[in-house]
C-alpha positions in Angstrom: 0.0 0.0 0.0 1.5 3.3 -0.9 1.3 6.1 1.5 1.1 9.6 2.3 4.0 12.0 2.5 4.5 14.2 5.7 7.2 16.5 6.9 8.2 13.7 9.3 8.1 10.7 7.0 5.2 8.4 5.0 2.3 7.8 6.9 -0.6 5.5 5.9 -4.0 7.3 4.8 -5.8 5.4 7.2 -3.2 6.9 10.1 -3.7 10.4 9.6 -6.3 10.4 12.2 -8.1 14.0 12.4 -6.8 15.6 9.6 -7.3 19.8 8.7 -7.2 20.5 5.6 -6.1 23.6 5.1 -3.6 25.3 7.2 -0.5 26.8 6.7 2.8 26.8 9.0 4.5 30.2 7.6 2.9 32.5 4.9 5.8 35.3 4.1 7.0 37.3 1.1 9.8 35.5 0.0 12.0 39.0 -1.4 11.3 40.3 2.4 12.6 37.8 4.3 15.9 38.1 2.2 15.8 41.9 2.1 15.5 42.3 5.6 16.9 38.5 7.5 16.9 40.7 10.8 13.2 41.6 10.5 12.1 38.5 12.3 14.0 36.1 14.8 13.5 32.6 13.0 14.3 30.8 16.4 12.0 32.7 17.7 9.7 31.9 15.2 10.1 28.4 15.2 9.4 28.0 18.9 6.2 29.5 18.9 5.2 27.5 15.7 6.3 24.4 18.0 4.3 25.2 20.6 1.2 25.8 18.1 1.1 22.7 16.6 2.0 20.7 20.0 -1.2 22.4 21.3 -3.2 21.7 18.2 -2.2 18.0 18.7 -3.5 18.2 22.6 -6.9 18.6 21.3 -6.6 15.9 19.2 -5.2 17.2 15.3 -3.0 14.6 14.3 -2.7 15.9 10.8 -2.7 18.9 8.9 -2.6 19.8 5.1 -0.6 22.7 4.4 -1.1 24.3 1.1 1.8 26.9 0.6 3.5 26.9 -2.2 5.3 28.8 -4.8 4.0 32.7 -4.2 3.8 31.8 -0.3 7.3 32.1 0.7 7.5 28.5 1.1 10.7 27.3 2.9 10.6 23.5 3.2 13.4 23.5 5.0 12.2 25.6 7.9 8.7 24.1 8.2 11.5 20.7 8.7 12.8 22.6 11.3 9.4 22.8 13.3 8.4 19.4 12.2 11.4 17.4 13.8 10.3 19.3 17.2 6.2 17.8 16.6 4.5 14.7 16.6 2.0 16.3 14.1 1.8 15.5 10.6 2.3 18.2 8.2 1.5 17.6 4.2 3.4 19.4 2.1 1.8 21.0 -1.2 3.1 21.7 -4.9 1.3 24.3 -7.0 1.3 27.9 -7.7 -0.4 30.7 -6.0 -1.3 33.4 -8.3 -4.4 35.8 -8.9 -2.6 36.8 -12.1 0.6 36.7 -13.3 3.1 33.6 -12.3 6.6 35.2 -11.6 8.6 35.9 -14.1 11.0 33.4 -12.7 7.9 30.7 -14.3 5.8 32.9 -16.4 8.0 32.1 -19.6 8.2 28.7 -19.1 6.4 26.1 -21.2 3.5 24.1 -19.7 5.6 21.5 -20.4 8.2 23.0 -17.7 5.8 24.1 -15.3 4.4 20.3 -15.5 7.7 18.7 -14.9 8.4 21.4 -12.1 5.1 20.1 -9.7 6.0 16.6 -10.9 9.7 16.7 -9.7 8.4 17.9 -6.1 5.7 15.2 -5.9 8.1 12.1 -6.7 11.3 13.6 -6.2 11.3 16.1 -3.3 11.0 19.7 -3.1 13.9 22.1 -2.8 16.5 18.9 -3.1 15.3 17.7 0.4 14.1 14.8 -0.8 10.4 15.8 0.9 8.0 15.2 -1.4 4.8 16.7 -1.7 1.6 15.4 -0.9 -1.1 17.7 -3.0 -1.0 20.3 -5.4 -2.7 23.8 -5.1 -3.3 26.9 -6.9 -6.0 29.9 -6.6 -8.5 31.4 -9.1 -10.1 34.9 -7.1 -12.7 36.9 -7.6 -11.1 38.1 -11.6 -11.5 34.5 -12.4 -9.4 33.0 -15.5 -6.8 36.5 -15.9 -3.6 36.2 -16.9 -1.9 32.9 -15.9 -4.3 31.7 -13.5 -6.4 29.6 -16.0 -2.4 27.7 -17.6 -1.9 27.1 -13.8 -4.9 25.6 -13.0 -5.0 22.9 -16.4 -0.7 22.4 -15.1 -2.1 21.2 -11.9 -4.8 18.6 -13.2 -2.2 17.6 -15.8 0.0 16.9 -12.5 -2.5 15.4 -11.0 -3.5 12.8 -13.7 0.4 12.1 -14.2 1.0 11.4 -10.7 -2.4 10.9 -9.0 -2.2 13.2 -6.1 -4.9 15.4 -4.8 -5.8 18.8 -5.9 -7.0 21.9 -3.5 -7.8 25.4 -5.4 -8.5 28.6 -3.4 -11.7 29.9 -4.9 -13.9 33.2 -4.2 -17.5 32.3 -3.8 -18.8 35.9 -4.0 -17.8 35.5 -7.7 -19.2 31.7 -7.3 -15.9 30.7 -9.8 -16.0 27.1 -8.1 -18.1 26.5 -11.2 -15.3 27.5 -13.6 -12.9 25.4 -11.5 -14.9 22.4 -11.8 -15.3 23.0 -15.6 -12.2 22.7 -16.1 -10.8 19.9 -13.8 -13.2 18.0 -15.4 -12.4 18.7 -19.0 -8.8 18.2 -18.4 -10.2 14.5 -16.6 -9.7 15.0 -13.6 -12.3 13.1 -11.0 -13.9 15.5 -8.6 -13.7 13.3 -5.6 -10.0 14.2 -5.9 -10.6 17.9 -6.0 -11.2 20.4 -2.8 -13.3 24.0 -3.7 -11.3 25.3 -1.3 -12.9 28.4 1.0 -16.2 27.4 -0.1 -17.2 28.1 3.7 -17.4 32.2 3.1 -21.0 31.2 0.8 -23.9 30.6 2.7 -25.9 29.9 -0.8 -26.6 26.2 -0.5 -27.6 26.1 -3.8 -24.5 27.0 -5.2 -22.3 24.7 -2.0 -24.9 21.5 -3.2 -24.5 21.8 -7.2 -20.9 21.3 -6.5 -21.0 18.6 -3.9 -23.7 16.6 -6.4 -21.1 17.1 -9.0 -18.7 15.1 -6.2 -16.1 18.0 -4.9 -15.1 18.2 -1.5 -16.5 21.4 0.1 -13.5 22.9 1.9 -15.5 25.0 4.8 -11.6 26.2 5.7 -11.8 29.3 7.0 -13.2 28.8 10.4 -11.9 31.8 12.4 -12.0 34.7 9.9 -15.1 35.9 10.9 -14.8 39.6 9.1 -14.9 37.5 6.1 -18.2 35.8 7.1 -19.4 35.7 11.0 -18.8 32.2 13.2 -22.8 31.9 13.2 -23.3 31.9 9.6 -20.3 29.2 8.7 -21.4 27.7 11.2 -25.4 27.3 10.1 -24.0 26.6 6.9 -22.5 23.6 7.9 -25.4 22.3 10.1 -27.6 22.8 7.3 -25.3 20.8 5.2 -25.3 17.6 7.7 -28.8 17.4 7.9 -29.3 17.4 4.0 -27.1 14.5 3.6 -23.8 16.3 2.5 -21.7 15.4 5.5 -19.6 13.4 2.9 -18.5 16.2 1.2 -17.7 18.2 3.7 -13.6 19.1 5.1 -12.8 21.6 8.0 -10.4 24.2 8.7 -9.3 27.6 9.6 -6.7 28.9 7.0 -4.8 30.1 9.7 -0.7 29.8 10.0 2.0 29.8 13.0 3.0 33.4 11.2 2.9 35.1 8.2 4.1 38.7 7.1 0.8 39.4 5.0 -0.9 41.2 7.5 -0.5 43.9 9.9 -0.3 42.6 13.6 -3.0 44.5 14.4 -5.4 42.9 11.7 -4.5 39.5 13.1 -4.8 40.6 16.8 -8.3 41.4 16.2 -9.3 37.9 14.7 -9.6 36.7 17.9 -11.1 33.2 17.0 -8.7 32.7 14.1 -6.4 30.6 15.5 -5.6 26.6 15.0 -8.0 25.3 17.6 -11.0 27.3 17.2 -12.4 24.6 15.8 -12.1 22.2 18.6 -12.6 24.8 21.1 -15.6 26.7 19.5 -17.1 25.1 16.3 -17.3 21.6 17.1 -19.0 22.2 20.4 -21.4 24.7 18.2 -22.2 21.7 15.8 -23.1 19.5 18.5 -25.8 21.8 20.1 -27.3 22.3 17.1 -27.7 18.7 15.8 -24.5 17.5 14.0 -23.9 13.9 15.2 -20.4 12.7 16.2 -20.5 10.1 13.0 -20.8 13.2 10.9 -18.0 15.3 13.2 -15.7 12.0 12.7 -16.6 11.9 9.0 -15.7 15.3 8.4 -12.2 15.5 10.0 -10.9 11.5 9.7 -12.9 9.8 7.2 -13.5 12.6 4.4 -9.4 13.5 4.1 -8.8 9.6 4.7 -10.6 9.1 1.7 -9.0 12.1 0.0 -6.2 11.2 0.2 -6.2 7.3 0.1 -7.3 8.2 -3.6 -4.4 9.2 -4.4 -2.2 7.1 -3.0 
């Protein structure tokens, strides 16, 4: 049986235990952190991510899917750092994050090149570490197929159907372009049981949420936590409404949240007070369960649905 790749070694899909799907250890701007190496002490830094994902674990997280990649500032060789000091899991991702443009260091590359690039970090390792990645990711936002974003998003089903891993996509579902994702995963072959609309927790249009589930996606309800975004109550609903109509199936949780990131100012972060890694144990899991949600559809959700996900691919 093949398995999954984590920061600290294979691990069996049916051993990733409570999995979230969509959480990030480090979001910076790669040129910054070069610019300016004193701007931020990285022991420093990796101490406090330690002692973030050792208190995620406490609550019972044993795996999480991180989806930074090229356009986050991803450094696999720090996240190693953090991940030799946890028993978490960590999944690394391949992809591109662009709303655009890809940088020019990729932009004039052939699909051909781009292809080979997410296929060398899925069965060879990223960065020479010899890590490989685990699933691939990109974004289409609210100006939908601009620029690049459409040639990144047919790379990354052509990756997946070469190599078989999973696919996430950061989507905007106030311009509802899930639809457009799903379009074109599918025309490029791509099974949508293998594909996560990610952020598809900001809607609260069920219409829109089930004629993507019916077509088979995964529903990432991922950004638990940002309420300025959409308020707890509403994802919340959402999600309720969701279990009792069947779709518990097609449902995976998380917060989009990260141990640190340079994207915001402080003070934008220090007022999300719930947006943190174990808001959802703390806050929405006890929500769920006052309003109906069984524990089979709690333990679908977190184990079974990423299980699945990911035993797919392997």
């Amino acid at each position: 049986m093949r398995t999954v790749p984590t920061l600290r070694g294979e691990v069996a899909p049916g051993d990733l235990g409570a999995t979230l799907m969509h959480e990030h250890l480090f979001v910076f701007t790669a040129d910054r952190m070069v610019d300016d190496p004193t701007s931020k002490d990285m022991d420093a830094v990796v101490a406090d991510a330690v002692r973030r994902l050792r208190e995620l674990y406490d609550v019972g997280v044993r795996t999480i899917a991180d989806p930074s990649v090229i356009g986050h500032g991803r450094d696999i060789r720090l996240w190693h750092r953090v991940a030799e000091q946890v028993e978490l899991n960590v999944i690394p991702a391949t992809g591109f994050y662009t709303y655009q443009d890809l940088p020019f260091g990729y932009r004039f590359r052939s699909d051909k090149e781009l292809l080979d690039h997410l296929v060398r970090d899925i069965t060879v390792g990223i960065g020479g570490t010899g890590i490989k990645a685990g699933f691939l990711k990109c974004a289409v936002e609210h100006a939908g197929f601009v620029g690049d974003v459409e040639r990144v998003l047919r790379a990354v089903a052509r990756a997946h159907l070469a190599t078989g891993v999973p696919i996430t996509v950061h989507t905007n579902t106030h311009s509802q372009n899930g639809r457009d994702v799903a379009r074109v995963l599918v025309e490029e072959g791509v099974s949508p049981s293998a594909v996560v609309i990610g952020h598809s927790g900001d809607s609260t249009d069920l219409d829109y949420l089930t004629e993507l589930a019916d077509a088979g996606f995964l529903l990432g309800m991922d950004r638990f936590g940002i309420d300025m975004l959409l308020p707890f109550e509403q994802r919340v609903a959402t999600v309720v409404t969701l279990c009792e109509r069947g779709y518990a199936e097609r449902i995976v949780l998380s917060h989009d949240a990260a141990c640190d990131t340079d994207w915001f100012p402080h003070e934008v972060i220090d007022q999300a007070d719930h947006w943190n890694f174990t808001h959802i144990h703390d806050e929405v899991l006890p929500a769920f369960r006052k309003q109906g949600v069984s524990e089979e559809h709690i333990e679908t959700m977190l184990v079974e649905n990423p299980r699945r996900y990911f035993e797919g691919a392997a």
